[in-house]
Backbone bond lengths (Angstrom), bond angles and torsions (degrees), N, CA, C in turn:
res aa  C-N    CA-C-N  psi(-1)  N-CA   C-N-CA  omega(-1)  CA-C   N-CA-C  phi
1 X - - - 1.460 - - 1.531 110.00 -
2 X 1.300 105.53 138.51 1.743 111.15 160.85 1.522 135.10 -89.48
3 X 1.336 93.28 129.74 1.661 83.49 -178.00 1.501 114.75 -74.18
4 X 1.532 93.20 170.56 1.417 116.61 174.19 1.640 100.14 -42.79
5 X 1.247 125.56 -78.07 1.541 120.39 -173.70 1.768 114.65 -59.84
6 X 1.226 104.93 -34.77 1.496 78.16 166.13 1.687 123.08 -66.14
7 X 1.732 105.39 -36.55 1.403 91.28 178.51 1.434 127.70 -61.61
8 X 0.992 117.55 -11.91 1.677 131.45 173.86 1.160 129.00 -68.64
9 X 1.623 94.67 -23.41 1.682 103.24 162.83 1.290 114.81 -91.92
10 X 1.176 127.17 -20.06 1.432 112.35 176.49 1.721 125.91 -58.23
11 X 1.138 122.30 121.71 1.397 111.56 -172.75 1.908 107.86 -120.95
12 X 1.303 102.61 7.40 1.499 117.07 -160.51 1.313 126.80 -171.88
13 X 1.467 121.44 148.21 1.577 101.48 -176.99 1.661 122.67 -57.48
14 X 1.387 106.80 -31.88 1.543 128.38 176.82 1.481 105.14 -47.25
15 X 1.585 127.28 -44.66 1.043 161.53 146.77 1.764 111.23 -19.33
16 X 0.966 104.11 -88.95 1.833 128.56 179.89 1.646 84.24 -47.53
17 X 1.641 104.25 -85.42 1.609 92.21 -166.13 1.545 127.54 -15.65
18 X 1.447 118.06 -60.69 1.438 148.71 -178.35 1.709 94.12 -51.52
19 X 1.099 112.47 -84.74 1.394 87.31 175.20 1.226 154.52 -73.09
20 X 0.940 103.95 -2.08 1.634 129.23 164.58 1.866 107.01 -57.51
21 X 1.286 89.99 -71.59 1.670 88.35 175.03 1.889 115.34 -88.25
22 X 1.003 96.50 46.64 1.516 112.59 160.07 1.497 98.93 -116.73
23 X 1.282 114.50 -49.50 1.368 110.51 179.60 1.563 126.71 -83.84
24 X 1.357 122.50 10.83 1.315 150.27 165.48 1.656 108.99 82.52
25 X 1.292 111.55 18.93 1.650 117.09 169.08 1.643 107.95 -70.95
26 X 1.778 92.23 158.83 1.537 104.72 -146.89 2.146 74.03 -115.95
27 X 1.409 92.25 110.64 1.251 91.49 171.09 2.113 122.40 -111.09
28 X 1.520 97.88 -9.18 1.245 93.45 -173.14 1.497 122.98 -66.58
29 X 1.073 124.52 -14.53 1.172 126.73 -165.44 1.851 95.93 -74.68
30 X 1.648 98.14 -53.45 1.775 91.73 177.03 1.667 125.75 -78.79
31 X 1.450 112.52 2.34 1.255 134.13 158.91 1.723 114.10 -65.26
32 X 1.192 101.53 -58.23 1.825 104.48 -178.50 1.736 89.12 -71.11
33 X 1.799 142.43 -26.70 0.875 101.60 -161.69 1.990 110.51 -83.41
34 X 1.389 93.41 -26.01 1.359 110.22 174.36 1.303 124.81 -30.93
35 X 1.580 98.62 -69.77 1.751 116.08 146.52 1.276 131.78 -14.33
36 X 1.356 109.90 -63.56 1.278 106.52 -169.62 1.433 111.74 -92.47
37 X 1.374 128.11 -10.79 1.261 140.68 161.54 1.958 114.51 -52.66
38 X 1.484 88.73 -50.07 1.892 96.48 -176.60 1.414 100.12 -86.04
39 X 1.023 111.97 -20.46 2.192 103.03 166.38 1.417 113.39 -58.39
40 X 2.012 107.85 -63.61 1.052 87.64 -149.39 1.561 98.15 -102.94
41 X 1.596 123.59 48.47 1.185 142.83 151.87 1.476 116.51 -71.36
42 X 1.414 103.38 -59.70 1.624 121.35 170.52 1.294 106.95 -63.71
43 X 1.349 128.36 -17.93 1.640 104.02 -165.43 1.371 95.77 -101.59
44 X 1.823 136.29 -27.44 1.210 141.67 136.42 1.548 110.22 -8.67
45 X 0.856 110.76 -63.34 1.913 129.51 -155.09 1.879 77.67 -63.34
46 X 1.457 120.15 -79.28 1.506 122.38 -176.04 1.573 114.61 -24.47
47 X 1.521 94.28 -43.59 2.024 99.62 -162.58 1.696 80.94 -63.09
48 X 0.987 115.91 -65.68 1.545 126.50 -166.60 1.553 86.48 -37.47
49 X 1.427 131.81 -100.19 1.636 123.80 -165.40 1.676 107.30 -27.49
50 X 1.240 116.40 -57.11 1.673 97.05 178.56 1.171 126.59 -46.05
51 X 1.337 103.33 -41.61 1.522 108.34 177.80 1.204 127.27 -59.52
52 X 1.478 123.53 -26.94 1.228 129.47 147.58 0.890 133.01 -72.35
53 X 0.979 126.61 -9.22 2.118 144.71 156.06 1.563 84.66 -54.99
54 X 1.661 108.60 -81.65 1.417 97.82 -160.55 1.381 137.93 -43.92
55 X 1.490 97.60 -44.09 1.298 113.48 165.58 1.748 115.06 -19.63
56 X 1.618 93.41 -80.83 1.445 95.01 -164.66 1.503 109.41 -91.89
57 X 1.394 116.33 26.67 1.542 95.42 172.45 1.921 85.53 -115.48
58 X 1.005 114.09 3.93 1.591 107.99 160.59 1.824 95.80 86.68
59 X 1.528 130.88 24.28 1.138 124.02 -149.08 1.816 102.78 -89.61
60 X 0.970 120.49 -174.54 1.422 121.98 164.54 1.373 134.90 -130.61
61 X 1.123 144.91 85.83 1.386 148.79 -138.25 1.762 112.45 -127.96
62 X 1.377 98.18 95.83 1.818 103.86 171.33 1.743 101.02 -98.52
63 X 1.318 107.71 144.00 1.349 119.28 -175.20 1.502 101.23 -130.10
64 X 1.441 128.07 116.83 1.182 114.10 -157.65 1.857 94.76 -132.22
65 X 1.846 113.43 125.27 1.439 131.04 -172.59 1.543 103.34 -96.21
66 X 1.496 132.54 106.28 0.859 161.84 109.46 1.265 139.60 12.05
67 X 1.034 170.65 135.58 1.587 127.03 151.06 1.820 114.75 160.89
68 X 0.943 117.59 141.53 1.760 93.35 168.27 1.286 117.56 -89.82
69 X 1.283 115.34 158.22 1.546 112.57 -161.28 1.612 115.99 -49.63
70 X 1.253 119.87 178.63 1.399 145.92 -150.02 1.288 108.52 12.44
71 X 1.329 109.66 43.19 1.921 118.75 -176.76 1.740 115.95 -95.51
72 X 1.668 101.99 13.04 1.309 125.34 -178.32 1.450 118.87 53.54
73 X 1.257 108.70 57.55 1.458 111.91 178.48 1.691 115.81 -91.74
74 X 1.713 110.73 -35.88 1.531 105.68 163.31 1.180 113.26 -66.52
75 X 1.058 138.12 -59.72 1.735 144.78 -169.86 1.385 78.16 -53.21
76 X 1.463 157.04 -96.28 1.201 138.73 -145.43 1.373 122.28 -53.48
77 X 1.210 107.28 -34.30 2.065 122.51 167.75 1.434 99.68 -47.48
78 X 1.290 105.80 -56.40 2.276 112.29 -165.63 1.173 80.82 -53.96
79 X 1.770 146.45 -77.31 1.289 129.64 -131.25 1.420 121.12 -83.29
80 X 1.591 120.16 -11.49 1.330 128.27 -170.65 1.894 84.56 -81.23
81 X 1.462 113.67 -46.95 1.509 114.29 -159.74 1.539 105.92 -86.40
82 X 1.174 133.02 -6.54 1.643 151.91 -166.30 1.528 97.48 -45.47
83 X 1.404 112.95 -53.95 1.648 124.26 179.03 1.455 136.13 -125.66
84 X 1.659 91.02 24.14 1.714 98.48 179.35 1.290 100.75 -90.85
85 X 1.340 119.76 -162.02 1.580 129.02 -168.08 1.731 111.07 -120.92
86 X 1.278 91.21 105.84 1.321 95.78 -163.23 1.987 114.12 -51.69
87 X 0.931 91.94 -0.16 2.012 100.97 -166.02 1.921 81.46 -80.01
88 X 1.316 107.78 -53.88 1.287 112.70 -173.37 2.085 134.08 -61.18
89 X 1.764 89.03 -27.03 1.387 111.38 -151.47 2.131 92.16 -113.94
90 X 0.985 94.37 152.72 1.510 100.96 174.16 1.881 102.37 -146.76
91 X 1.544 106.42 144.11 1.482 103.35 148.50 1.114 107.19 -122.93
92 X 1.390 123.82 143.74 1.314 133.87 -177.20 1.651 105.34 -131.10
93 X 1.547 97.30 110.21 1.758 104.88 -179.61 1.550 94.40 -134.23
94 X 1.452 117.49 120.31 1.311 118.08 -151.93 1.371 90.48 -111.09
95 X 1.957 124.78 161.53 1.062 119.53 -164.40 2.072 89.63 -104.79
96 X 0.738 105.48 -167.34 1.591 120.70 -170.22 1.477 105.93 -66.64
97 X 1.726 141.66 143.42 1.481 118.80 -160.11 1.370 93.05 -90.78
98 X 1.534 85.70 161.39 1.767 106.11 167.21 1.063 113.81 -66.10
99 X 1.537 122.08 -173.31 1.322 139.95 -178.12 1.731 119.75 -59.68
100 X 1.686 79.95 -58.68 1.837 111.58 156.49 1.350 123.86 -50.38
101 X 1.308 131.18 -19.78 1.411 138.25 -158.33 1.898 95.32 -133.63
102 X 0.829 105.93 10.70 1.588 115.40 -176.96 1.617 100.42 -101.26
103 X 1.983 104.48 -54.27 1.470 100.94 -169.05 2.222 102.19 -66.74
104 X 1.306 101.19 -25.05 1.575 101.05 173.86 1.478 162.96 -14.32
105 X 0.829 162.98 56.50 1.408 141.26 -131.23 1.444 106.50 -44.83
106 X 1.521 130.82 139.80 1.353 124.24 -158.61 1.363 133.53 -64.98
107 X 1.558 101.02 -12.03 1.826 119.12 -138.51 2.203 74.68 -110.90
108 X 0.956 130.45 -31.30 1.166 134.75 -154.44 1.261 102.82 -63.31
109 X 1.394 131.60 -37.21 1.929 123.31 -161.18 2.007 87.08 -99.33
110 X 0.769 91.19 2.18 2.250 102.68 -178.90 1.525 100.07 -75.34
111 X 1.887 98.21 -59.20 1.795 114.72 -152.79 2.134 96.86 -76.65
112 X 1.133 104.38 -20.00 1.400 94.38 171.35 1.410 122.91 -84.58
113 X 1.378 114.26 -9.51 1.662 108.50 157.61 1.553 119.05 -99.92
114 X 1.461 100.40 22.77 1.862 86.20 179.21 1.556 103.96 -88.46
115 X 1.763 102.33 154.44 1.124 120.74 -177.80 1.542 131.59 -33.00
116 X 1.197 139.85 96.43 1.686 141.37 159.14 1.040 118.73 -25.08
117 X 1.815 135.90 124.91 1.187 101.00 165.09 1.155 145.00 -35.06
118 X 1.826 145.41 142.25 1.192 160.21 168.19 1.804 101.04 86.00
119 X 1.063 115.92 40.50 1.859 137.25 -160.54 1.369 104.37 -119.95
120 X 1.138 126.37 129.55 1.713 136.13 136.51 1.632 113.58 -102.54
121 X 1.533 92.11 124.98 1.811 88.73 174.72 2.009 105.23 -127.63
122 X 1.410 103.64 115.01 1.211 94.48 165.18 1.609 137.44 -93.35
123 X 1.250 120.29 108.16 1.836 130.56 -174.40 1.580 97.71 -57.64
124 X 1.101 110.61 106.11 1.734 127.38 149.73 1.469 104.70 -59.55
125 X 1.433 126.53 70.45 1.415 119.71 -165.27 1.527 113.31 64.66
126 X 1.290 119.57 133.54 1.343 129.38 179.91 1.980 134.59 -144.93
127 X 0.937 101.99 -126.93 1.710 78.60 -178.58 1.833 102.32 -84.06
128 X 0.930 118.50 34.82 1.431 111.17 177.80 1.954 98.76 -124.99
129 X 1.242 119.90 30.70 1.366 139.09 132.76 0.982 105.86 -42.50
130 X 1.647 136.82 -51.84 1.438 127.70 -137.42 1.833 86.46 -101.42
131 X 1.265 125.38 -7.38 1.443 128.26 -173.72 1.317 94.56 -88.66
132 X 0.765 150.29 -13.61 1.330 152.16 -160.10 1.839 150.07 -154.88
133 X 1.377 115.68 -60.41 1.013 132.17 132.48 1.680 134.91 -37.14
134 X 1.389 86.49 -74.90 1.695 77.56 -174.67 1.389 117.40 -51.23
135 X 1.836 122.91 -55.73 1.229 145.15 157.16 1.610 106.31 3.62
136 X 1.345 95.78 -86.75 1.954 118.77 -167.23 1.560 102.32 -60.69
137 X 1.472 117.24 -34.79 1.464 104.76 -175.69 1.718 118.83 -93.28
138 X 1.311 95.39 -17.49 1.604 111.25 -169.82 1.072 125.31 89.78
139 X 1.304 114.05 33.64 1.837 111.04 168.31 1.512 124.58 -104.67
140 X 1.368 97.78 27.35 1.663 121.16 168.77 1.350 107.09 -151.19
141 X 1.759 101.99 150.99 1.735 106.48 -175.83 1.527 93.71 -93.44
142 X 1.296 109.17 166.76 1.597 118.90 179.80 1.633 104.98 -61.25
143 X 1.611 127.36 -32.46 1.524 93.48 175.56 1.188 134.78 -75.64
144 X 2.024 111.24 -17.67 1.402 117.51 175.16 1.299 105.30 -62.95
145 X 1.386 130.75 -22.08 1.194 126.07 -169.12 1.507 128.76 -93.87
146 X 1.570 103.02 -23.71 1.410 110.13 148.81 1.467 121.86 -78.53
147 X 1.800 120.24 -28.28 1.238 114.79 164.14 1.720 122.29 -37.32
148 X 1.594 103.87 -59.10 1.435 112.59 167.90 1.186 143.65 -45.86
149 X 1.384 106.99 -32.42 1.647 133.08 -162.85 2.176 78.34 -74.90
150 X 1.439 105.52 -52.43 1.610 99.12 -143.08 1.666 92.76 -85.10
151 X 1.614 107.93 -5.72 1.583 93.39 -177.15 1.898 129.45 -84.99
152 X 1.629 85.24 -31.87 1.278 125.19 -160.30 1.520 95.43 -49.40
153 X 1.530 121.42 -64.27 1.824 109.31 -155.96 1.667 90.82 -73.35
154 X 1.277 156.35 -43.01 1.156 156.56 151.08 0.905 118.49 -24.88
155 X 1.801 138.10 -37.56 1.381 128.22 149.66 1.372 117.73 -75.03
156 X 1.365 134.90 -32.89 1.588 126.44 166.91 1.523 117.62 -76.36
157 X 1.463 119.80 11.43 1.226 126.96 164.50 1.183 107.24 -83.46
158 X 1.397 112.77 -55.00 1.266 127.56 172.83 1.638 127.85 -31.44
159 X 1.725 109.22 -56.51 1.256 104.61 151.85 1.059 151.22 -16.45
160 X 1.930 86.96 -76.28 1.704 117.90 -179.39 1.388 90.76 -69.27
161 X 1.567 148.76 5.40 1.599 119.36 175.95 2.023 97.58 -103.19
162 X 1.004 106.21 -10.81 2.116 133.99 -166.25 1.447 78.71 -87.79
163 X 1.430 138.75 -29.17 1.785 126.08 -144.99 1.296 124.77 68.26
164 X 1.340 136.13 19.01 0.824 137.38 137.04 1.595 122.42 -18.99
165 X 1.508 121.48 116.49 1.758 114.03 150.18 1.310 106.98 -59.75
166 X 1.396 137.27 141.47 1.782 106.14 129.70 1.795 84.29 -143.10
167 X 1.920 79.22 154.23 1.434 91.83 -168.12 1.847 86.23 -125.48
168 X 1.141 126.91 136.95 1.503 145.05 175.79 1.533 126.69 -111.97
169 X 1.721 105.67 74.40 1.437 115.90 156.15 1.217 144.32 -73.68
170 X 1.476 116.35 114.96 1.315 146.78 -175.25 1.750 115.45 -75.51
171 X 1.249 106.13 76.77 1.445 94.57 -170.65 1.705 117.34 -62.80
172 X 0.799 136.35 140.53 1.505 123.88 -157.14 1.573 102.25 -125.47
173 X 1.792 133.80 115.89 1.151 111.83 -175.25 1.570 99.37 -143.27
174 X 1.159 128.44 144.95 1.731 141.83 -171.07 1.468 74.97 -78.01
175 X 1.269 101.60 148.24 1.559 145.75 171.62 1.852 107.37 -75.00
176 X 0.788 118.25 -35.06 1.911 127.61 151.45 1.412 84.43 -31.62
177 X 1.808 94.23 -91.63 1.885 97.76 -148.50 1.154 108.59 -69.81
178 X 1.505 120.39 -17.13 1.826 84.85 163.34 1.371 151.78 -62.29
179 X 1.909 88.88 -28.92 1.368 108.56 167.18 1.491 122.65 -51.16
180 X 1.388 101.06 -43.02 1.798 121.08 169.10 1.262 109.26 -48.51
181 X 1.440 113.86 -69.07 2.046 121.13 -166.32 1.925 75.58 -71.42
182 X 1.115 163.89 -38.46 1.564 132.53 -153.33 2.089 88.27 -81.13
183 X 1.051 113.86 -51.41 1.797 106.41 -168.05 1.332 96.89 -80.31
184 X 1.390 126.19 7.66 1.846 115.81 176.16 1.926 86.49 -81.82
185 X 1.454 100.40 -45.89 1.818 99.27 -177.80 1.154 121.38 -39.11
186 X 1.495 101.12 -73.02 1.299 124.09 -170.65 1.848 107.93 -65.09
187 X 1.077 120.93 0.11 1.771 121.84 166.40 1.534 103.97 -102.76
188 X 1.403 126.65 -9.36 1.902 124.90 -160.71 1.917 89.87 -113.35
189 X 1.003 123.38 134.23 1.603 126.61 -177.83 1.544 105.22 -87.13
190 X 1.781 118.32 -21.94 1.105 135.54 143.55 1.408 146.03 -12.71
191 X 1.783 75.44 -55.32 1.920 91.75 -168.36 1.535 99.52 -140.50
192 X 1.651 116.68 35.35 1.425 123.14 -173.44 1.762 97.04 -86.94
193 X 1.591 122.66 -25.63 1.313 121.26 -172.27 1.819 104.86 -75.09
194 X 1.135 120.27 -17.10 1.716 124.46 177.56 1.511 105.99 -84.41
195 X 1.458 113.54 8.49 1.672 89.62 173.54 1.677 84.74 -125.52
196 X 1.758 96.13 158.32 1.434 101.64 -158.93 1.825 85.30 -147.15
197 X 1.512 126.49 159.23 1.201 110.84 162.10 1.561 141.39 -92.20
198 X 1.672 90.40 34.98 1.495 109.01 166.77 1.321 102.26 -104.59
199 X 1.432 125.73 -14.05 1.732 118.73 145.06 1.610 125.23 -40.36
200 X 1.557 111.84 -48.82 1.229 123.63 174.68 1.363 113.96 -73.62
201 X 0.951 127.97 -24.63 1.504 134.18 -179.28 1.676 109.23 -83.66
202 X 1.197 108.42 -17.56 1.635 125.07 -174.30 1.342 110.66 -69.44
203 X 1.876 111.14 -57.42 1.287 117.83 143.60 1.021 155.18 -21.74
204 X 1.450 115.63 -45.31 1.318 145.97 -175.06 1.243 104.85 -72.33
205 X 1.444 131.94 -64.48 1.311 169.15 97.92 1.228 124.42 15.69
206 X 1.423 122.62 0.84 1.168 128.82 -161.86 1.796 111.53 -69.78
207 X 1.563 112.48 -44.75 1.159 151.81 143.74 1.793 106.82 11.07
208 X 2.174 85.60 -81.38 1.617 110.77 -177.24 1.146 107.34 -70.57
209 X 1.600 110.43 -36.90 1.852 84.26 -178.69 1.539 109.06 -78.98
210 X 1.052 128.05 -35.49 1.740 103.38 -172.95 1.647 98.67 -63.53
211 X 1.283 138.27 16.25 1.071 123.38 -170.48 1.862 112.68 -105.39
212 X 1.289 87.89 -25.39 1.860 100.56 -179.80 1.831 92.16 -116.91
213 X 1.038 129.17 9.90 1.569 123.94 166.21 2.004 82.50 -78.91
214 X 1.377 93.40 -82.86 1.497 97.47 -170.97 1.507 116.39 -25.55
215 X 1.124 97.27 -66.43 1.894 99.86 168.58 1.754 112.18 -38.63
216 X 0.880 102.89 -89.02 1.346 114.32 164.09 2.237 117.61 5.60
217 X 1.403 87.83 -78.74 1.520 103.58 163.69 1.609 122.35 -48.43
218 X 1.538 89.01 -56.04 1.625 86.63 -176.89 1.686 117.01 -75.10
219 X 1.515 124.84 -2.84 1.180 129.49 -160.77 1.871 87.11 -115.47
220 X 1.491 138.26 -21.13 1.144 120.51 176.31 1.557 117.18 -149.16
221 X 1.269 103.59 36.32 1.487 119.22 161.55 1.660 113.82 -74.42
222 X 0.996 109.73 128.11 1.361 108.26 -166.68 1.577 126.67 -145.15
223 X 1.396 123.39 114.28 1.587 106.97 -171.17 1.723 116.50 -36.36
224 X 1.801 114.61 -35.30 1.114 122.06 -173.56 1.965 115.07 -67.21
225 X 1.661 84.35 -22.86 1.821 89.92 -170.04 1.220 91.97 -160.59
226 X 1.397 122.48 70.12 1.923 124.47 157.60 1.592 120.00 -59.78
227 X 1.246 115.22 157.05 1.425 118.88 173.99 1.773 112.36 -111.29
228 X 1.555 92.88 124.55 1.627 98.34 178.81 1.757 107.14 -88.29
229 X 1.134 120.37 142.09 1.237 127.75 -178.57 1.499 104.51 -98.20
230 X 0.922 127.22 130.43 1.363 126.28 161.38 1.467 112.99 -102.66
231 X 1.265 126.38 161.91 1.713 139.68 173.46 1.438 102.64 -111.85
232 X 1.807 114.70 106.66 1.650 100.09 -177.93 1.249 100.80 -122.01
233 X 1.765 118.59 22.48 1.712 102.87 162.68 1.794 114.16 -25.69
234 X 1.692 125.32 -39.79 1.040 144.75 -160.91 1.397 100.92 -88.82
235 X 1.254 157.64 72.25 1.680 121.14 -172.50 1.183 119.79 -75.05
236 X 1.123 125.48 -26.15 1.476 128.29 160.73 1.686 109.89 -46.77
237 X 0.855 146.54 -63.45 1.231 146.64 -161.68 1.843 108.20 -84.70
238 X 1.460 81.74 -36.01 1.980 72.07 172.21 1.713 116.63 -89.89
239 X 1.468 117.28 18.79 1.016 118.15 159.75 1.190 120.14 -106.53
240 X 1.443 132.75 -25.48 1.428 134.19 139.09 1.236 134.43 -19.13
241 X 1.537 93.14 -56.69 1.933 110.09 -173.25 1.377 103.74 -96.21
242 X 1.694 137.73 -8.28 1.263 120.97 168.02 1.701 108.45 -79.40
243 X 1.773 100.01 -24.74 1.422 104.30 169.57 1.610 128.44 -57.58
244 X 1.516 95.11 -45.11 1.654 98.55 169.95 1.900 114.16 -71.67
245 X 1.197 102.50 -36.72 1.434 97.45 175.52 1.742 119.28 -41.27
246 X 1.483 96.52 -50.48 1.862 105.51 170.81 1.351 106.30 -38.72
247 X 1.411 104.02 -73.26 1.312 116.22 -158.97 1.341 120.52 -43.75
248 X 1.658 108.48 -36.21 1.256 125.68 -166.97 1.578 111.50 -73.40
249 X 1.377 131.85 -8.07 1.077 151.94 -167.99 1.648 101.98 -87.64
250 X 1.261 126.81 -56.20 1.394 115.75 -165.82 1.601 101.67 -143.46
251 X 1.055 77.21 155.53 2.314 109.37 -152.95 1.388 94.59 -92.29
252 X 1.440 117.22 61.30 1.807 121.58 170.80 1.326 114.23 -68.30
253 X 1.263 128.99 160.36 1.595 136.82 170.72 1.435 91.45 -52.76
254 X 1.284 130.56 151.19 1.643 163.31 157.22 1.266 96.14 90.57
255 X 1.376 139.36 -13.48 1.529 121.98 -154.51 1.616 110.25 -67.66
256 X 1.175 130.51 1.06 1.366 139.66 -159.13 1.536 95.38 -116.45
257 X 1.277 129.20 -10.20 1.290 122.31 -179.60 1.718 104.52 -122.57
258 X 1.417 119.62 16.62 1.070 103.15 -172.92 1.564 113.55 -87.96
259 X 1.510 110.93 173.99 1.554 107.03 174.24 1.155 121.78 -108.58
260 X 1.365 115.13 55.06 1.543 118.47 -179.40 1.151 89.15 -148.86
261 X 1.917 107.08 158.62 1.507 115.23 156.38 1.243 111.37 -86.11
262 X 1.659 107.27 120.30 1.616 126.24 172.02 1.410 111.57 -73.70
263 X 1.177 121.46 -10.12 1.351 115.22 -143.45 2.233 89.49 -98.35
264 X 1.684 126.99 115.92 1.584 101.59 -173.89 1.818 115.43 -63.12
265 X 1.274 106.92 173.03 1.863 106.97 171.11 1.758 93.09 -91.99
266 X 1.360 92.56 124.65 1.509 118.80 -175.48 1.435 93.76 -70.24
267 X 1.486 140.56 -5.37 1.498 124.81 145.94 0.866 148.01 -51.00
268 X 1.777 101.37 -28.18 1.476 135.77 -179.04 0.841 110.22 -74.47
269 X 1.194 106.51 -80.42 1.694 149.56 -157.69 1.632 108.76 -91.81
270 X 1.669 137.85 112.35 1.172 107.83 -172.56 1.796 80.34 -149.88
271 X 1.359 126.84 -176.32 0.948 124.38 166.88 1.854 112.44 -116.68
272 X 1.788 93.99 163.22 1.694 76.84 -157.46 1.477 110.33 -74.66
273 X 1.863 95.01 162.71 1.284 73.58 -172.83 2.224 73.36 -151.98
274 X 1.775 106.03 156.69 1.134 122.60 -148.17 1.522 87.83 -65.22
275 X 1.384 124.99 162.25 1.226 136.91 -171.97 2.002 120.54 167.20
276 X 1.433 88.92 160.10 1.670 84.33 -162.44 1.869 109.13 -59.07
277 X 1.863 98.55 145.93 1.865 93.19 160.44 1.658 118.01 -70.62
278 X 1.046 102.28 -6.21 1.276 82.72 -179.13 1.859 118.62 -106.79
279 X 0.980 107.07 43.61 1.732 136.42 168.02 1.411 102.97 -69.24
280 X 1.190 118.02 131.83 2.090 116.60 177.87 1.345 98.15 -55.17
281 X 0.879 155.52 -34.44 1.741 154.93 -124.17 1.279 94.93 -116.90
């Protein structure tokens, strides 16, 4: 605790710091949180100016989260959308198809949530389920799944030839911290409804999925529609730098005057690039 006369000297954060660790208080922990609070305040403020780019240049922008579970892809969705305009902004995290949407062509219950002109829509996971998910757990037979594999860059070409944005985040998380964020769930009464026992099976499985992720990448990485990987052992920080990654994409009015670095840390944030399966991740 600080006394009365020390608090009297404080006139500034420069201030507090100084006495704080005169008096042997442990301030970094609420220092980095401070930090990252006034970053990704300002980088909010940016999404907001794009969003008004989009708005009126009539543009179309799907942003699509990736990832194996608890790899913080909703918690990163809330903060990009925290202060946009919902008239403008959509999330679309679709539940498992119906009966009706089963006999379907696959891409069809997808193409009715893509972006409107002057629209951002972010996919809480999206048609690249069938790359992955369904595969390893079995909720697709092997021909829907080669059907997909050969349809997929031919329909996101398709887009990008319509003008379509789409940007493809790879949330990327070590098998450690997932284990961590799955028993952080299952201890919070909070966040006990996000664990499911296709969490446990994820684990199990850990194996198959880096095995059709990898596939996956190398079968629809594409100059027209590449996949950025993010590293979110951190989620705080890989929601920052997937934030700057956006930004870094298109040359909106103010971006030249802003007060943040737009630009992501290519540690984080990298694009994919070919590498061994047998990597922990």
């Amino acid at each position: 605790m600080l006394t009365r006369e020390q608090l009297q000297e404080i006139h500034s954060r420069t201030d507090l710091i100084a006495v704080a660790e005169q008096s042997g208080l442990k301030l970094k922990k609420h220092l980095r949180h401070h930090r990252y609070e006034a970053e990704l305040a300002a980088l909010q403020a940016q999404l907001v100016n794009l969003m008004h780019w989009i708005e009126q240049e009539g543009m179309r922008l799907a942003i699509i989260f990736e990832g194996r579970d608890a790899a913080g892809k909703g918690g990163s969705i809330k903060r990009f959308v925290e202060h946009l305009n919902p008239r403008s902004t959509r999330i679309v995290a679709l539940a498992k198809p119906t009966e009706v949407e089963r006999g379907q062509w696959y891409f069809r219950r997808y193409i009715k949530e893509l972006p409107n002109p002057g629209q951002i829509v972010f996919f809480d996971r999206s048609w690249y389920n069938r790359a992955v998910v369904e595969p390893v757990m079995g909720f697709c037979t092997k021909p829907e799944y080669r059907r997909f594999m050969a349809q997929v860059t031919e329909f996101e070409h398709m887009l990008y030839e319509d003008g379509v944005h789409l940007v493809k985040f790879w949330f990327d998380i070590s098998r450690k911290e997932q284990q961590k964020r799955f028993d952080g769930r299952l201890e919070n009464p909070l966040k006990q409804w996000k664990f499911s026992p296709v969490d446990l099976r994820g684990q199990e499985l850990w194996g198959d999925y880096t095995t059709y992720k990898e596939r996956m990448f190398a079968k629809t990485h594409t100059p027209f529609s590449p996949w950025t990987i993010v590293d979110t052992d951190d989620k705080r920080v890989a929601r920052l730098e997937s934030m700057r990654h956006v930004l870094s994409l298109f040359d909106y009015p103010g971006r030249d005057q802003a007060q943040v670095e737009l630009l992501p840390d290519p540690n984080v944030v990298r694009r994919y690039f070919r590498r061994g399966l047998a990597e922990e991740r």
